[in-house]
C-alpha positions in Angstrom: -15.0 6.9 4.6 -11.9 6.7 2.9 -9.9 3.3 2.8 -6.5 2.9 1.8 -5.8 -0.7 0.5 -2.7 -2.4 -0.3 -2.2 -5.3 -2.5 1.1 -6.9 -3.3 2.9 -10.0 -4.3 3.2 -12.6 -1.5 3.3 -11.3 2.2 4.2 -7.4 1.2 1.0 -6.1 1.8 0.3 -7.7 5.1 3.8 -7.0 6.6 3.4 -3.4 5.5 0.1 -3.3 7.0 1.3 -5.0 10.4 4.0 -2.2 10.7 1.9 0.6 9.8 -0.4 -0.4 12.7 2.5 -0.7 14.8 3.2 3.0 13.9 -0.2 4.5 13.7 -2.4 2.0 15.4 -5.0 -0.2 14.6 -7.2 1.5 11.3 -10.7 0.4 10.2 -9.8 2.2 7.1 -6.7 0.1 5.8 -6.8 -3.2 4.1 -4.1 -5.6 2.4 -4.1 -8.4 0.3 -1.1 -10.4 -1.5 -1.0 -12.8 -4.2 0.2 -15.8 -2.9 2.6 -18.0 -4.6 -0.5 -20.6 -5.2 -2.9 -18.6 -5.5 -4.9 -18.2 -8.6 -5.9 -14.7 -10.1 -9.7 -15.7 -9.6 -8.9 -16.6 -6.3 -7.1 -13.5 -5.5 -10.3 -11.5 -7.1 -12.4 -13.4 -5.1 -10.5 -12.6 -1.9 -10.3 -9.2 -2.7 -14.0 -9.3 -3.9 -14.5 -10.5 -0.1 -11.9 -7.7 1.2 -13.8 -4.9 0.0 -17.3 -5.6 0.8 -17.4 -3.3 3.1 -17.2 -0.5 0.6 -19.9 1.5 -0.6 -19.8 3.7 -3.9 -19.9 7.1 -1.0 -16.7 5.7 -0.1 -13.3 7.0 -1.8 -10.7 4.4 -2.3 -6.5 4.8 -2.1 -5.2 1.2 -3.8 -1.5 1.4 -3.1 0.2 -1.6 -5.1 3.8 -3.2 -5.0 4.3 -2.7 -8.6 3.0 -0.9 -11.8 1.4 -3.8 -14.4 1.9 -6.5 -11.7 -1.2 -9.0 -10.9 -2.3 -7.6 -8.0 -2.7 -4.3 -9.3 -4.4 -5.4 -12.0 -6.7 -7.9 -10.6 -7.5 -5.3 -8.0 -8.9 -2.6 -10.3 -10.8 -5.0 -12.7 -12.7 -6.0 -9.5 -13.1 -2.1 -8.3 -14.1 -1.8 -12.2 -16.5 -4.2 -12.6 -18.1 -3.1 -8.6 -18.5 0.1 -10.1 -16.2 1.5 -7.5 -13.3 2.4 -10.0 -14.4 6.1 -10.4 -14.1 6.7 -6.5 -10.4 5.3 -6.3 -7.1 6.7 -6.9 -4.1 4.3 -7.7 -0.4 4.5 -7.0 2.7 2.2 -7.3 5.7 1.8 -5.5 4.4 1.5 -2.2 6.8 1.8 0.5 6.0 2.4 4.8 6.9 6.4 4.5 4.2 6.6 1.1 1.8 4.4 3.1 2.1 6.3 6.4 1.3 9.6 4.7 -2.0 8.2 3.1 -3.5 6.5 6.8 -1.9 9.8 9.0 -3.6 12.4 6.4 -6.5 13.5 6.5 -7.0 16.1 3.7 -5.0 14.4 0.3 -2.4 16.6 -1.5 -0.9 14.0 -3.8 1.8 16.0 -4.7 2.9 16.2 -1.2 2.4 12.9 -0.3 3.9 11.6 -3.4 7.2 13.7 -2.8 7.7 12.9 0.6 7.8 9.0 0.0 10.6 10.3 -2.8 12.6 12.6 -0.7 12.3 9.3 1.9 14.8 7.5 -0.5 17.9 8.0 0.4 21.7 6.6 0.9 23.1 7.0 4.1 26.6 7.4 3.8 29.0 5.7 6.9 31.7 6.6 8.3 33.3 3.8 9.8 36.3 5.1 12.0 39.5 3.1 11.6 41.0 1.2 14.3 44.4 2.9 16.3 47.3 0.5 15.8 48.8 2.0 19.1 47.4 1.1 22.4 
């Protein structure tokens, strides 16, 4: 199976997971996790220990993360290394819903697509906001 986790800083992860199911219904497959404001990093390895125990090494592993360097990310793949599961994942940063979407709706994984998509998805919408008449 492939599972598609997402770990964050504070409630990130589990608000992006809450709308993702709201878009794509309920997956088996995705996970989330964030690093509360008092939670240690032991803790947070020990919860994501606990998330992932479900996970075999025949498994393959998408870790989406909030941001690069960040705690989360970090903590998340020393536990995946130190499981042995490191070799089956593939990390990315900068999760947003349109990146995360395209991981849990796709079944066959062209990163370069994927990855592009969630970039085009970034965008400024210009307004036009139409002036008021002075005459009635």
């Amino acid at each position: 199976m492939r599972y598609i986790i997402l770990v964050s800083h504070g409630e990130f992860a589990s608000g992006l997971h809450s709308s993702i199911k709201m878009i794509a219904g309920d997956r088996k497959n995705l996970l989330s996790l964030g690093l509360k404001t008092d939670m240690s990093i032991d803790s947070f390895a020990q919860h994501f220990k606990q998330l992932i125990s479900c996970i075999t090494k025949n498994d393959s592993i998408i870790l989406l993360a909030d941001i690069i360097g960040g705690s989360p990310l970090t903590t998340a793949l020393a536990v995946l290394s130190e499981l042995n599961l490191l070799t089956n994942a593939r990390a990315f940063t900068g999760m947003n819903l349109p990146l995360s979407l395209s991981f849990v709706l796709n079944e066959y994984m062209d990163y370069d697509f994927i990855l592009n998509e969630a970039k085009d998805s970034i965008q400024e919408i210009f307004l036009h906001i139409d002036e008021p008449d002075d005459e009635i």
